[in-house]
N, C-alpha and C positions, 0 to 999 in steps of 0.2 A: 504493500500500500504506500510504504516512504517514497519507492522510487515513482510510482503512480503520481505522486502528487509534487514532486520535483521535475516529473516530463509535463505535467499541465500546466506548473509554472514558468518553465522555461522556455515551452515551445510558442510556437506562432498561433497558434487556436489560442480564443478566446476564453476566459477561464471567471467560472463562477464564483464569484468574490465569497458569498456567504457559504454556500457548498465547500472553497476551503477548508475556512473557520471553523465551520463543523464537523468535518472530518477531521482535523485538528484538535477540535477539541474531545471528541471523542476516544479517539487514539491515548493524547496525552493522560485520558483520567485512566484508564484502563491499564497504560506501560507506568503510570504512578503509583497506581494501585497493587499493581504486582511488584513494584521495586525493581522495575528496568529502567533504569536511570542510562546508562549506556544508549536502550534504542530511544529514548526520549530525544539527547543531545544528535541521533541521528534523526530523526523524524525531524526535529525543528533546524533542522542544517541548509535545507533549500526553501524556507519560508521565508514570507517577508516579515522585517518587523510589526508592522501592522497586522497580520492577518496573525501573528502571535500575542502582540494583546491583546486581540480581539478574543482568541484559543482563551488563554490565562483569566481574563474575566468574567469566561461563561464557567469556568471549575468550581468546586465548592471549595470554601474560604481555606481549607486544612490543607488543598494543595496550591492552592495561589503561590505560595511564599517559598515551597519545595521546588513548581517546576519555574520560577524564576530565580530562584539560585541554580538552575542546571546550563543555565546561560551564560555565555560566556562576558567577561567585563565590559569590551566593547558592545556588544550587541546590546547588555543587558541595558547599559544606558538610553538606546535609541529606543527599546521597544519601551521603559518604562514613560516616556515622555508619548507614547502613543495611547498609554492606557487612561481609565476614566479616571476621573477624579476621587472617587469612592475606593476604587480597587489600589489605587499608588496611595491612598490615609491609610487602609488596610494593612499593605504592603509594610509601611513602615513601622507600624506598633509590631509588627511579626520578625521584620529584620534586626540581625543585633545593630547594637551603636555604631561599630565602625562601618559597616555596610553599608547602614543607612547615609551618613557623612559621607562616604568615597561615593552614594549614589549621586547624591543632591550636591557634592562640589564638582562633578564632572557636567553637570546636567548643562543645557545652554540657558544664557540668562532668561529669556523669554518664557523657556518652560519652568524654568525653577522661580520665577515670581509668578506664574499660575497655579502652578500648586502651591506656593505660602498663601495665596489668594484663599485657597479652599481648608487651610488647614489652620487650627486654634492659635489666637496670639499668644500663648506661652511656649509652644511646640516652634513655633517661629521664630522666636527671641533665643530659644534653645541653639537652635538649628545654625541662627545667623552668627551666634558667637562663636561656632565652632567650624566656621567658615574661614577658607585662606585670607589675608588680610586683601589683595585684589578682589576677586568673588563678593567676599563682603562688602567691597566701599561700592562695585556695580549694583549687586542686588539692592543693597539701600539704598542707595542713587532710586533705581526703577521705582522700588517702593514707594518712593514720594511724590509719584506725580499720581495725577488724580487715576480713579480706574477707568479704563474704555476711551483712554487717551493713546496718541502715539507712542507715548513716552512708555508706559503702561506697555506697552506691546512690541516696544521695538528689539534689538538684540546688539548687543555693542561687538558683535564678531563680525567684523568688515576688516577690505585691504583698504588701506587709505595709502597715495601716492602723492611724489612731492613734482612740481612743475621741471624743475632742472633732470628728474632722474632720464634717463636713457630705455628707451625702449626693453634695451637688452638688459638693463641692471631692474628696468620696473617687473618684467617676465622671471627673475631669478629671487625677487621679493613672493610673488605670488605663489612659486613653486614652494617656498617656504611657509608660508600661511598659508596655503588651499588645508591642509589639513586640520585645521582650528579656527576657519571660519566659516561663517552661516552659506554664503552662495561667494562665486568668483567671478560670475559672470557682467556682473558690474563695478566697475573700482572707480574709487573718487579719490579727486585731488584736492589738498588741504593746504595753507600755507602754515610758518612756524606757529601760529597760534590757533591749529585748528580749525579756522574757518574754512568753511567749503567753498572753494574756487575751480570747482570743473566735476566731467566724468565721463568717464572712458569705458569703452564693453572689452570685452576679451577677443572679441575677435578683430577689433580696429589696434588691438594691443600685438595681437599676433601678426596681423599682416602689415605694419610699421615696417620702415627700414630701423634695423637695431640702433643705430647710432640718432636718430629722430630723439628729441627730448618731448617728453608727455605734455608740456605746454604746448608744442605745437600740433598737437592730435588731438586734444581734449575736447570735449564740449563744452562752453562755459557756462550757457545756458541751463540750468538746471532744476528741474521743479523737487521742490522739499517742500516737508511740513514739519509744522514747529513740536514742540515736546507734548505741547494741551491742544495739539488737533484733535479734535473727535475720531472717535477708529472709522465711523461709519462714512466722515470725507477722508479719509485715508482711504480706504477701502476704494470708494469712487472714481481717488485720483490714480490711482494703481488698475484699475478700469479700464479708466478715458484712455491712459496713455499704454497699457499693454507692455507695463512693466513687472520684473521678476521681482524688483525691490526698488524701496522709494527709500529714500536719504532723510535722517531726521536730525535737523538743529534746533540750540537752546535760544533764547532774546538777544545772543551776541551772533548769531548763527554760526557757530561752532557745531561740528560735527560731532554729533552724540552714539549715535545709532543708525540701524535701518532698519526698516518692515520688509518683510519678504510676504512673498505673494503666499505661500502656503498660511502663513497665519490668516491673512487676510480672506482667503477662503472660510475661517473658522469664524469669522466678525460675521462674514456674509450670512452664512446659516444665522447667527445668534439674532441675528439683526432681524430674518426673514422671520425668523421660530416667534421672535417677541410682537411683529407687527402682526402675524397670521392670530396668535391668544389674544390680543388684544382688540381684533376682528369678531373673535368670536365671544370679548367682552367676557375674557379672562384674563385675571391680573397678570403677567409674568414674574416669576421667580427667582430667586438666585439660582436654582439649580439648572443646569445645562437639561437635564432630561427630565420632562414632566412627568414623566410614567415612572421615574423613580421616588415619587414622592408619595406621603401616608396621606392616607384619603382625607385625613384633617385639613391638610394644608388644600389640599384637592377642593376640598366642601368651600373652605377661606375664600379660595382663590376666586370661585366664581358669585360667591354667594351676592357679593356689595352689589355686583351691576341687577342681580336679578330681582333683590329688592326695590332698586330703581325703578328695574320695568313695572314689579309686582303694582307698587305706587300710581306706575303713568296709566298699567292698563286700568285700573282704578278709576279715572277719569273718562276713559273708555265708555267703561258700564253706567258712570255717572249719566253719560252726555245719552245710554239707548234709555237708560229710564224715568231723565226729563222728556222721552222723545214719546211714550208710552201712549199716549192718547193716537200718534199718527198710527204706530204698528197696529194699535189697539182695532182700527179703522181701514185698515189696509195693511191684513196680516204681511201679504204678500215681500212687504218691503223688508220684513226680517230675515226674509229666505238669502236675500243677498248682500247682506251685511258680511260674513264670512268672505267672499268673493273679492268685494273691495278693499277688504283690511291686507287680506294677502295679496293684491296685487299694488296695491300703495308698497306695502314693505318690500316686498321680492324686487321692484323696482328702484326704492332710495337705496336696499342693502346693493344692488347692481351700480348706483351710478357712485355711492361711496366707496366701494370697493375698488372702479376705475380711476377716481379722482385720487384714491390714499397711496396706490401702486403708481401714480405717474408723479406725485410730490417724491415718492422714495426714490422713482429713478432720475428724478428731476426735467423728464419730458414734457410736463406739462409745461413750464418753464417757456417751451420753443412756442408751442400754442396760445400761450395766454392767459391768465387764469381767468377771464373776464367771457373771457371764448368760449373755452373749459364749460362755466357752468351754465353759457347759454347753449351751446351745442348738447350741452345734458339734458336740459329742459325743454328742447325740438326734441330727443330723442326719448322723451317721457312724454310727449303730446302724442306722437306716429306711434309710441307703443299703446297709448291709451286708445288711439281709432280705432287702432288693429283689434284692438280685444273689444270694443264694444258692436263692431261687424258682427261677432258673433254673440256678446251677451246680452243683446236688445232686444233680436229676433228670438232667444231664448226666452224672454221676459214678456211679449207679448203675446208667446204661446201658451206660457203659465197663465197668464190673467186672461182675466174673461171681460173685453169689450173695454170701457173707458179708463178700467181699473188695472188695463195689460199696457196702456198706452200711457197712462203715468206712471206705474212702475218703469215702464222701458225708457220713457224720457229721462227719470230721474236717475234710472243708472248709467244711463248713457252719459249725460251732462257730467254727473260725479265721476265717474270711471277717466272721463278725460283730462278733466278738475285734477283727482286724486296722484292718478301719475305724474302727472307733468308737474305737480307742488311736490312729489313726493324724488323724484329727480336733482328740481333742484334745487329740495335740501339735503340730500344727500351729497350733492355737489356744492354745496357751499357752506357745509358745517365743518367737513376736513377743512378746509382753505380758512373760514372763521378762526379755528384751533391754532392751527399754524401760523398766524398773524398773532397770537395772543401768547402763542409762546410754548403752548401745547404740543403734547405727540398727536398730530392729525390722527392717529389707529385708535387713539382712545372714541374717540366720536365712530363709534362700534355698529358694524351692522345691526344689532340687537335694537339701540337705543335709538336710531335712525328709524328703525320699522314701527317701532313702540310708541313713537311720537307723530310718525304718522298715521298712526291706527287713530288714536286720537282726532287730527283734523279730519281724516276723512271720514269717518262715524259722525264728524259735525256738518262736514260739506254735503253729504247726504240727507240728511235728517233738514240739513236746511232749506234745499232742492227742493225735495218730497214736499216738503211745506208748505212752500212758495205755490209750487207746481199745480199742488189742491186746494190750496188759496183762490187761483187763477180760475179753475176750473169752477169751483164753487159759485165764484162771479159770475 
């Protein structure tokens, strides 16, 4: 089976990511269990580090700490920076002291202030005193900038190169640091005090003539972000520009650090995971995985917005049984009450959910926001026709003679009413937010549909009114 799963890794077919993991992890409890440590060390010899903490964290807890001791030092570093947050806290109450120190002073800064992120400040305080006196002045450095900033995420293992050096001596610097830095594929130029003055790729570094000094090949141009950018325009600018790693300086713009695109992959999710809960008017939590949490926090998380709704739809019910005399008189009109509440909602939560996804990717921007939520509000009028084509002619088959031709007017008028208000507020409550200073995703599909349920149980009721008002006369 080892060699099975060494030819699917290494060959040209396409290879089932969690199908590894699982035979992996399978494997490893079994040769644990019987105390073949030997085929373990071969089993996990053609794996990636990932697909082995992946293996290690589905085990139960008694061998977590057994089959990562059968790793080798190198390896064992990379794979534990892949593993969850919960399983590397684990890992470490089970490792001895020196283990745990030789893991966490090798770690790269980035990953090793993500885990103090997740781990108790006394374990922290522990940790960092018995940290190399380098290591520890970087880790504390990261430590101090705010969380979900560049500074927070960047990595101080870059080549940094001087303008005077030569081609041939900046190529003999890199052969010496490729092995203790984050990526080599971009090197920046710094003058004596550190400030960043250029950047060069590796491949304009290779195809130089040797004797060329790095000033005259560099790019001066350079886009950075500062130590308190947000990770989420970090993230963007690394995007836009279709870079491996963006360069981070301090208020003197001195060269601090870089973001590499691999982390920045890991902001993307967290970013998408907290505006999708918050869509569905669920709080977001510290924790990376929601599903790892106790159903208390679970109950927490959702409960505040649902009381909210419980509240608005409250208003709801108020507004049918001030209305009680019209139903009372022309049952008919309660039959589709139901019909209009959901298509008001299904339509604000459509056109908030458009307008919240084009603030995150900053598209709306190109169009306008003025545009934006008049183009939402045509497109909440055409959807209201479209549906009253066919809930009119429903409504005056239901009713019999004068009392089918005011229900169908009244739904007709409200139905067209309903969406097109219901549009564009849902188009203009994200953009309200975000002017105010708000996360636009809190203004939650939930609470968009719940408040329009509201107007339009009044836009209705006040139609129908009107309608047989008119009639009466």
């Amino acid at each position: 089976m080892n060699e099975g799963i060494g030819a699917s890794l290494d060959g040209q077919s396409s290879v089932n990511v969690p199908l590894v993991a699982e035979l992996v992890t399978q494997q490893l409890e079994t040769m644990l269990s019987a105390g073949n440590y030997d085929g373990v060390k071969m089993l996990l010899e053609p794996v990636q580090p990932v697909d082995i903490a992946e293996a290690i964290g589905n085990l139960p807890l008694i061998l977590q700490a057994l089959a990562f001791r059968l790793l080798n030092k190198n390896e064992a570093i990379e794979v534990y920076e892949y593993l969850d947050p919960s399983v590397q806290q684990s890992l470490l109450d089970r490792l001895r002291s020196g283990e745990v120190l030789e893991l966490v002073e090798r770690m790269s800064p980035d990953d090793r202030v993500s885990l103090f992120d997740e781990l108790p400040a006394k374990v922290v305080r522990r940790l960092l005193s018995e940290l190399s006196p380098d290591e520890r002045r970087v880790t504390a450095q990261m430590l101090g900038y705010e969380a979900e900033t560049a500074g927070r995420l960047m990595t101080n293992e870059f080549i940094d190169l001087k303008e005077f050096h030569t081609a041939f001596e900046a190529l003999n610097i890199v052969r010496r640091q490729a092995p203790f830095t984050e990526t080599i594929y971009s090197l920046y130029v710094t003058d004596r005090e550190r400030h960043l003055t250029g950047i060069l790729s590796l491949r304009d570094l290779v195809t130089a003539d040797p004797d060329t000094k790095i000033g005259d090949v560099m790019t001066r141009e350079v886009v950075n972000v500062r130590t308190d950018t947000d990770q989420e325009e970090v993230a963007r600018a690394i995007q836009r520009y279709d870079f491996l790693a963006l360069p981070v300086v301090d208020r003197e713009k001195r060269l601090v650090g870089i973001v590499t695109v691999d982390d920045v992959i890991d902001v993307i999710e967290q970013e998408a995971t907290r505006d999708i809960y918050a869509a569905g008017a669920v709080q977001a939590g510290d924790e990376d995985d929601y599903f790892q949490s106790n159903l208390f926090s679970v109950a927490r998380r959702r409960v505040v917005w649902l009381f909210v709704l419980v509240i608005a739809n409250g208003l709801t019910a108020k507004v049918i049984a001030t209305n009680e005399a019209i139903t009372s008189q022309i049952v008919l009109l309660a039959a589709f009450i139901p019909l209009l509440i959901g298509a008001g909602g299904n339509v604000g939560a459509q056109s908030s959910t458009v307008v919240i996804r084009g603030l995150s990717t900053q598209r709306i921007q190109t169009l306008g926001l003025m545009k934006a939520v008049f183009r939402e509000a045509i497109a909440g009028a055409l959807l209201g026709l479209l549906m009253l084509l066919f809930v009119v002619p429903c409504a005056l088959w239901l009713g019999q003679g004068d009392e089918g031709v005011l229900v169908g007017t009244a739904v007709g008028i409200s139905l067209l009413a309903i969406t097109t208000l219901a549009a564009t507020a849902g188009a203009t409550l994200p953009l309200l937010f975000q002017r105010m200073g708000l996360d636009p995703a809190l203004m939650s599909a939930p609470f968009i549909t719940t408040a329009t349920d509201v107007a339009g149980v009044w836009i209705y009721f006040a139609t129908a009114s009107w309608l047989l008002t008119r009639i009466g006369n």
